[in-house]
C-alpha positions as CSV (number, residue, x, y, z in Angstrom):
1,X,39.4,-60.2,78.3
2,X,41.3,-57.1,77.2
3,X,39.8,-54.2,75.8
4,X,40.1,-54.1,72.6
5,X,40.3,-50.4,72.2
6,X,43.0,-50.6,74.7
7,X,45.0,-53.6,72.4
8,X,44.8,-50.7,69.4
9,X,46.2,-48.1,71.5
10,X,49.0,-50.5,72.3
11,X,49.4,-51.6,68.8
12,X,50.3,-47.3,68.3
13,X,54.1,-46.9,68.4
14,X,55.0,-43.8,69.7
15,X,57.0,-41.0,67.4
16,X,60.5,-41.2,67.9
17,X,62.2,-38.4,69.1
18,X,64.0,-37.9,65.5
19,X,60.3,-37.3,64.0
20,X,59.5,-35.1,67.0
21,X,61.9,-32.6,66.5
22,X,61.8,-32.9,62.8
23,X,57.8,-32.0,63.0
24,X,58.4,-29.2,66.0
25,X,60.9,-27.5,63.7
26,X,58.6,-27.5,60.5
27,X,55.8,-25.7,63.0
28,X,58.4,-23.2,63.9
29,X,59.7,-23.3,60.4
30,X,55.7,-22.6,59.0
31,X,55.6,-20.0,62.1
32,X,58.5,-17.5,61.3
33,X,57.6,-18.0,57.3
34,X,54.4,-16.4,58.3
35,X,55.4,-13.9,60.1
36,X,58.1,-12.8,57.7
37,X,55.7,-12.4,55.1
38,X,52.4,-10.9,57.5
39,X,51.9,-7.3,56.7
40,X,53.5,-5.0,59.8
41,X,51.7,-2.7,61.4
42,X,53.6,0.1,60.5
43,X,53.0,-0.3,56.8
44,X,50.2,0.8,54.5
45,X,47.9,-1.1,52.8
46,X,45.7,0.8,49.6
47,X,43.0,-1.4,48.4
48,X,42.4,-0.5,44.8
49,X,38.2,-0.5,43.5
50,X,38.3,-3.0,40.7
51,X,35.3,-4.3,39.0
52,X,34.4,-7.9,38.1
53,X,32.8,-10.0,35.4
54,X,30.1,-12.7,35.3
55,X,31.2,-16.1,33.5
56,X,27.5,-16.8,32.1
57,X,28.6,-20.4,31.2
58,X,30.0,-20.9,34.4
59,X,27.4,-19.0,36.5
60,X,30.6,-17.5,38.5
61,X,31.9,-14.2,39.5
62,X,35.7,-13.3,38.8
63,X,36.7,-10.3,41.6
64,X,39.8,-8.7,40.4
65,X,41.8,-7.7,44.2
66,X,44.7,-5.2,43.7
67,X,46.4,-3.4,46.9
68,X,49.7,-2.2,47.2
69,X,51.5,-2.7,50.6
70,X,54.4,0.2,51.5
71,X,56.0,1.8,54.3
72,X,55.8,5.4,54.3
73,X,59.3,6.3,55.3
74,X,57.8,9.3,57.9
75,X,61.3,9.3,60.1
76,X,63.5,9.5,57.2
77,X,65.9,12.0,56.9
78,X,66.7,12.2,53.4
79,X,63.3,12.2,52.5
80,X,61.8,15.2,54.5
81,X,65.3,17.2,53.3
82,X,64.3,15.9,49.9
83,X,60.6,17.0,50.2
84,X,61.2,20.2,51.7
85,X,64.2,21.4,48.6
86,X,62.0,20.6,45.8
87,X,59.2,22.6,47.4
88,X,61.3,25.2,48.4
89,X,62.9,26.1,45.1
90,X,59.0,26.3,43.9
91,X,56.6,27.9,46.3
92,X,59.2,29.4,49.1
93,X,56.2,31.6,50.6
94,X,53.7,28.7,51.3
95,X,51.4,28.3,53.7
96,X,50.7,25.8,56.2
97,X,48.1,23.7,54.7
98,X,49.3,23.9,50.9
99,X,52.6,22.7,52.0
100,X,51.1,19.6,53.4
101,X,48.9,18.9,50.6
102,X,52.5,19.3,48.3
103,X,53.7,16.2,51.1
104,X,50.9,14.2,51.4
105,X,51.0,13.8,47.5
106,X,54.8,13.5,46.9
107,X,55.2,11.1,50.0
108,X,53.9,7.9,48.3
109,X,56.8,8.5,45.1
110,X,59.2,8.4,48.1
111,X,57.7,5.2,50.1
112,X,59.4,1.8,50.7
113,X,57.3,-0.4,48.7
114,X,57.4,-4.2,50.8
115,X,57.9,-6.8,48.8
116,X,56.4,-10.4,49.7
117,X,53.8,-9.3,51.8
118,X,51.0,-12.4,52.3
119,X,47.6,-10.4,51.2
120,X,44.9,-11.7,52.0
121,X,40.7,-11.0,51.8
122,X,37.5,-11.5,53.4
123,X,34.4,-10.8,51.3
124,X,31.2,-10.4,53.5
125,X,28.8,-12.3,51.4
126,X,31.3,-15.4,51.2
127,X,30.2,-16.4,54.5
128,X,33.4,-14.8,56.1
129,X,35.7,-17.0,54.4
130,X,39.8,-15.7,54.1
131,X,41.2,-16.1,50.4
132,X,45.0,-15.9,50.0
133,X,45.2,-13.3,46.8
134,X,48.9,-13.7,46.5
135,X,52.5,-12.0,47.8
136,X,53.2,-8.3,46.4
137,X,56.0,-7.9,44.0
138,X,58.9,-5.7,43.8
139,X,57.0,-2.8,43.8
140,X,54.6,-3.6,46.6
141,X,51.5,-4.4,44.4
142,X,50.1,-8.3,43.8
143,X,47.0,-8.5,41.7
144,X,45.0,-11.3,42.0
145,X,41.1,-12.5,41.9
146,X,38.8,-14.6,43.4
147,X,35.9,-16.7,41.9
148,X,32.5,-16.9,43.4
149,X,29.6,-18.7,42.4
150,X,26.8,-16.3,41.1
151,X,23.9,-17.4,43.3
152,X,26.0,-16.2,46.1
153,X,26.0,-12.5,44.8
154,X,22.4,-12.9,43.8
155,X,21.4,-9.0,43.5
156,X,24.2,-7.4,44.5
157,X,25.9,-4.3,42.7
158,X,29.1,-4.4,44.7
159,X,30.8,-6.3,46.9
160,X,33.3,-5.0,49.9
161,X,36.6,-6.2,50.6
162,X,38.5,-6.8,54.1
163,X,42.1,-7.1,54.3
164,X,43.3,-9.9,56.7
165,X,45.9,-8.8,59.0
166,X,47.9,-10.0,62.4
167,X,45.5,-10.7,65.0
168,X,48.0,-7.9,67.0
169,X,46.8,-4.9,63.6
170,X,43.6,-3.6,64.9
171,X,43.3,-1.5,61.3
172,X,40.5,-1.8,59.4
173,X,41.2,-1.7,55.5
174,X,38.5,-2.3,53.1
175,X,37.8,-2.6,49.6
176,X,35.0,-2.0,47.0
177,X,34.4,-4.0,43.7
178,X,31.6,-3.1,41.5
179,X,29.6,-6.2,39.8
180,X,29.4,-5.5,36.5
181,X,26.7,-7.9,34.5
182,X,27.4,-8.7,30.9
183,X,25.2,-6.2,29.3
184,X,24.1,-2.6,29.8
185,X,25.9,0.6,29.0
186,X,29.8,1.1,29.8
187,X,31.1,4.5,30.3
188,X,35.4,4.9,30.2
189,X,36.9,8.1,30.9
190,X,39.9,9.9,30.7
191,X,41.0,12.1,33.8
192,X,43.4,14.5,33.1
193,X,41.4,17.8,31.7
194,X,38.5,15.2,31.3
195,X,37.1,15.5,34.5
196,X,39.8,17.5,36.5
197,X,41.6,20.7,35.5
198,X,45.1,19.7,35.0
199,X,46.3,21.9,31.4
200,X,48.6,19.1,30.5
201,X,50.0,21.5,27.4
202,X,50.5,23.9,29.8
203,X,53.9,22.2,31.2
204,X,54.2,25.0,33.6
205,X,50.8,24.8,35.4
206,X,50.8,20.9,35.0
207,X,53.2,20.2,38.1
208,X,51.7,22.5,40.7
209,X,48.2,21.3,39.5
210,X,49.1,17.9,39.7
211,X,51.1,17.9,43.2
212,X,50.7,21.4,45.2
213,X,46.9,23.2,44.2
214,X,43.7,21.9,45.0
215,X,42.2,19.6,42.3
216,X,39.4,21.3,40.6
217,X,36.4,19.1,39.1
218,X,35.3,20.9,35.4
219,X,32.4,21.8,35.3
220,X,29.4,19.9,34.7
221,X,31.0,16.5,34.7
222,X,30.1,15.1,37.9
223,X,26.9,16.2,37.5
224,X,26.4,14.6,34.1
225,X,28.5,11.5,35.0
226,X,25.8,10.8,38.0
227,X,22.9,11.4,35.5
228,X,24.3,8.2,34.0
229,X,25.5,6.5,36.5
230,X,21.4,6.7,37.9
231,X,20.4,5.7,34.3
232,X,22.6,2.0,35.0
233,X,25.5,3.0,33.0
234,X,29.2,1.6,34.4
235,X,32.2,3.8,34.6
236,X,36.1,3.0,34.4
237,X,38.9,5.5,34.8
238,X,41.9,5.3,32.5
239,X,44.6,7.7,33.2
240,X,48.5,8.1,33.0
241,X,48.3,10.0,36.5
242,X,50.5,7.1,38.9
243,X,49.4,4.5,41.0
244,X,50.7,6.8,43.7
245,X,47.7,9.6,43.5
246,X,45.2,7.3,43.8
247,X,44.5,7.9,47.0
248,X,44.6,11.7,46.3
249,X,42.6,11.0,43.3
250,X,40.0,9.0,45.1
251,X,39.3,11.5,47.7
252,X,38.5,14.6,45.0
253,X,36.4,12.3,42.9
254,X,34.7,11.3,46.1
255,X,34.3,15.0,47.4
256,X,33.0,16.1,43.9
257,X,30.8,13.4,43.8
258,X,31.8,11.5,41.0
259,X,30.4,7.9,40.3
260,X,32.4,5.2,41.8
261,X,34.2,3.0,39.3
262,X,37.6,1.0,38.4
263,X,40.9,3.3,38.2
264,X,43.2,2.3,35.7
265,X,46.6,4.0,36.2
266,X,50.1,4.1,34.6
267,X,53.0,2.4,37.3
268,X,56.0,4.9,37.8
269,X,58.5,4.7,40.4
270,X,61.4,6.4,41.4
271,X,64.0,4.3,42.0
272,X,63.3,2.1,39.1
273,X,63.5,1.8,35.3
274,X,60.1,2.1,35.7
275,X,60.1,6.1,35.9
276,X,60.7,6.0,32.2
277,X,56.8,5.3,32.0
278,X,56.5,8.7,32.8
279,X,57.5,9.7,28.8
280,X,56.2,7.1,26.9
281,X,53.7,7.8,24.5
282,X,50.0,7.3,26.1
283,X,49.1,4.5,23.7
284,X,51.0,2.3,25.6
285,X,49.8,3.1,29.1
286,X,45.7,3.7,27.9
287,X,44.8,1.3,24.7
288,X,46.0,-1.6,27.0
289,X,43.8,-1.3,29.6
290,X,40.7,0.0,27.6
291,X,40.8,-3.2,25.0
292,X,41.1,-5.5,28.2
293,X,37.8,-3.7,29.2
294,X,36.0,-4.4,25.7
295,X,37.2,-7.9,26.1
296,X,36.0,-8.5,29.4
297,X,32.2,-7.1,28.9
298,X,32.1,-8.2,25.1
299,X,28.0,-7.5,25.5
300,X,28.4,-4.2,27.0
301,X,27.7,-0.9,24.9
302,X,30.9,1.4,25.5
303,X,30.9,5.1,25.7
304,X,34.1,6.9,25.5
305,X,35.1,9.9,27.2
306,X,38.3,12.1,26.2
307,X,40.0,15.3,25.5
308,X,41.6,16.4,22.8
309,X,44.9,17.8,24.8
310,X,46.9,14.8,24.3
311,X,46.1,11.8,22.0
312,X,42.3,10.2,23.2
313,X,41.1,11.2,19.5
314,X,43.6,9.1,18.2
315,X,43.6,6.1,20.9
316,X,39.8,5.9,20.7
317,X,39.9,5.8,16.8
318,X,42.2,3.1,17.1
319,X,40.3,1.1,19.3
320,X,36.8,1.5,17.4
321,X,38.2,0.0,14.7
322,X,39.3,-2.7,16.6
323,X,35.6,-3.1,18.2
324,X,33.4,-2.1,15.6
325,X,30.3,-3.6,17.3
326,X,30.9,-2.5,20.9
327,X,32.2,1.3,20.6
328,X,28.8,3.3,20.3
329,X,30.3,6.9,21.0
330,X,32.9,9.5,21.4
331,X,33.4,12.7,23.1
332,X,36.6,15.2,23.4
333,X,36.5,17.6,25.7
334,X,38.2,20.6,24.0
335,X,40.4,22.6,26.6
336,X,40.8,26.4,26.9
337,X,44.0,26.1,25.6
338,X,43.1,23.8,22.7
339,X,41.0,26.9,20.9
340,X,40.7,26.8,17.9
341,X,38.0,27.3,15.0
342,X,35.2,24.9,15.2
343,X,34.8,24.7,11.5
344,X,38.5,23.6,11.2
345,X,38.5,21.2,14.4
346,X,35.7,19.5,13.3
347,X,37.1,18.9,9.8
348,X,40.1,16.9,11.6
349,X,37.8,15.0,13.4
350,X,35.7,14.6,10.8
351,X,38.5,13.1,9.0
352,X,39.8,11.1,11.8
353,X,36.5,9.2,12.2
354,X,35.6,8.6,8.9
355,X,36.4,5.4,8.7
356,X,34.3,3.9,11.5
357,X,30.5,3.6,12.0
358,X,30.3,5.8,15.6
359,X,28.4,9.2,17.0
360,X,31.2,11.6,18.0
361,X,31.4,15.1,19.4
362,X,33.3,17.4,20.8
363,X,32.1,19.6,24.4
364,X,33.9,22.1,26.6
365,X,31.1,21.6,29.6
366,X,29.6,18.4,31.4
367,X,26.3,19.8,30.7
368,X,26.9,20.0,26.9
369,X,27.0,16.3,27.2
370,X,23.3,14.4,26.2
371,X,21.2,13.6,29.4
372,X,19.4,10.1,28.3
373,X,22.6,8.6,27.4
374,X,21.9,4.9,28.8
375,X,18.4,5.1,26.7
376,X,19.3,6.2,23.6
377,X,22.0,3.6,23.2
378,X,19.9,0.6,24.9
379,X,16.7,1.5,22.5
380,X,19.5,1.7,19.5
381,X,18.4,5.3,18.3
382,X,19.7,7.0,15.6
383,X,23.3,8.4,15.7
384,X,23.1,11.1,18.7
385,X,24.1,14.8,17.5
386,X,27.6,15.8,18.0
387,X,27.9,18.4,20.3
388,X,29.2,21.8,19.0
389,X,32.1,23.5,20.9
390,X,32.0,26.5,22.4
391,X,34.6,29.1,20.8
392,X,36.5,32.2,22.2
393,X,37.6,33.6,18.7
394,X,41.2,33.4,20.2
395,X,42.7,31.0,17.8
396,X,46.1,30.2,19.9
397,X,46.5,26.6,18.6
398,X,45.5,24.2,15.6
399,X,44.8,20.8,16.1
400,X,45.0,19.0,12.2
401,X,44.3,15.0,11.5
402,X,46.4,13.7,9.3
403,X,47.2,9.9,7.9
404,X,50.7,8.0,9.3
405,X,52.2,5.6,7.1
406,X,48.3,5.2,5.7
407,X,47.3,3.0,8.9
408,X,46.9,4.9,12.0
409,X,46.0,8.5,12.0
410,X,47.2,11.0,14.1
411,X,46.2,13.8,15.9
412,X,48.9,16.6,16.4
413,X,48.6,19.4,17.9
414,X,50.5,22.4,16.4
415,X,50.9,25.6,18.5
């Protein structure tokens, strides 16, 4: 009697060698598509901190992922000779260390950005499991997101991130999302004479600040920001500075000890239409971003945080008449070189804000700034004081509100 396992075996016809070499070649085919698109070892990968929402319906966790893959370019010829005029020209004295500062933060405008890299993540609460986020675009970034089911992240304030590579890349790049729930106190901040010196109306001082000197923190921001951040509040960064100072920008709020949070940043590159960016107006690169925000946390109190160097008064008015319900308060920094009368600033602003329901105030100094902001907005308190500005007497520049076209109202600075 024959085995009858055996009689199925037989019954198997064998591939034929058309369908061999057909299936070998789609192996190899599968095998060079993957390494084409694997990230080398020679390029860089920055992981961007992102935060992420809670579907309450859903009970599941969206977590933006944003990196941006590029090869630095080091052996380049052009680009040292290019590096080396343009500081020349500036600082020709320099020393040692501030001339590689100036590199380290003009090198990434200079960088090859890769184009259809395969990015992929590992989050270490998912049980190890690797998630394909997408190929990066033309200018080396992909932005993409990953769902996971809330009982997972039970607990949990933030999540890390591991970029997959080659099994041959030994590199270690992480990530860091924040979880975010859907209510609690949201805090969104400007950078740029916000939190760091940069004198943006000072055109002259605004380069070297921004690529050659060592960032300064002003003062009492950190300090304030962490009171906050230990009362529960959330923080987002919204900026025009590049994608390509993050890292830069990363490292002095770290040093400085700012709270962690999303960076929201305006994309400029050189050898692009895209460098055009760098002159548009800053409603289009910072109302974009913060609405996105107020629609993502609808439930979320929101705290905005400004100066009055460039146009925050206006964007921020704009965008508390759009939410009404969710913007709870206002503060402009006012700059050394924005000095001018208190009585008359506040008029402007006064003027500005009229038409929506919102505490505002104006500060030069972090600690000017209320302590028990999380408490006072939770426990819905009355309207919190504005803050007064401190005044030099040397009235160099007047900053008047006025109505454009009877819709949006604008804040010009006139020197």
């Amino acid at each position: 009697m024959l085995n009858p396992f055996k009689n199925k075996l037989s019954a198997i016809k064998p591939p034929s060698l058309v369908s061999r070499v057909s299936r070998n070649a789609s192996w190899l085919a599968e095998g060079i598509e993957d390494a084409f698109h694997a990230i080398r070892p020679d390029e860089r990968v920055v992981v961007f901190e992102t935060s992420a929402h809670l579907d309450e319906t859903k009970r599941r966790w969206t977590i933006p992922v944003h990196a941006w893959v590029f090869d630095e370019g080091l052996d380049s010829g052009w680009r040292r000779q290019m590096v080396s005029q343009l500081f020349a020209k500036r600082h020709p004295r320099a020393d040692p260390e501030t001339l590689l500062r100036y590199r380290g933060r003009l090198w990434p405008f200079l960088a090859n950005d890769r184009s259809g890299r395969d990015v992929r993540v590992s989050i270490t609460t998912a049980e190890g499991k690797i998630r394909s986020i997408g190929r990066t675009s033309k200018n080396g970034h992909v932005l993409g997101s990953v769902q996971l089911p809330a009982k997972l992240l039970k607990g949990q304030t933030e999540l890390k991130l591991s970029i997959k590579l080659p099994d041959r890349d030994s590199r270690k790049i992480t990530g860091r999302v924040q979880l975010i729930p859907p209510t609690g106190v949201t805090v969104i901040s400007d950078i740029d004479d916000t939190i760091k010196v940069s004198r943006i109306l000072q055109r002259k001082e605004l380069f070297p600040n921004t690529f050659i000197n060592p960032y300064a923190a002003v003062d009492g921001m950190a300090s304030r920001y962490r009171d906050w951040k230990n009362q529960g509040a959330a923080f987002h960064y919204v900026s025009g500075t590049p994608w390509q100072l993050y890292p830069t920008l990363r490292k002095f709020m770290a040093e400085k000890q700012f709270p962690s949070g999303s960076l929201h940043l305006r994309y400029a590159r050189l050898f692009d239409r895209t460098i055009m960016n760098m002159f548009v107006d800053a409603h289009s690169y910072k109302t974009p971003p913060i609405r996105e925000l107020l629609q993502l946390y609808p439930q979320r109190d929101f705290v905005l945080i400004g100066d009055l160097g460039e146009h925050d008064a206006e964007i921020y008015q704009q965008v508390a008449t759009e939410f009404p319900d969710q913007i709870k308060a206002i503060w402009l920094r006012q700059p050394e070189e924005v000095e001018t009368p208190e009585g008359e600033l506040r008029d402007s602003l006064a003027e500005l804000f009229e038409s929506i329901n919102v505490s505002w105030g104006i500060f030069t100094h972090g600690d000017e700034l209320p302590e028990t902001l999380v408490s006072d907005l939770l426990s819905k308190a009355p309207k919190i004081q504005a803050v007064k500005p401190k005044t030099t007497g040397k009235a160099k520049t007047k900053v008047r509100a006025k109505q454009n076209s009877g819709e949006r109202v604008k804040l010009t600075v006139v020197k």
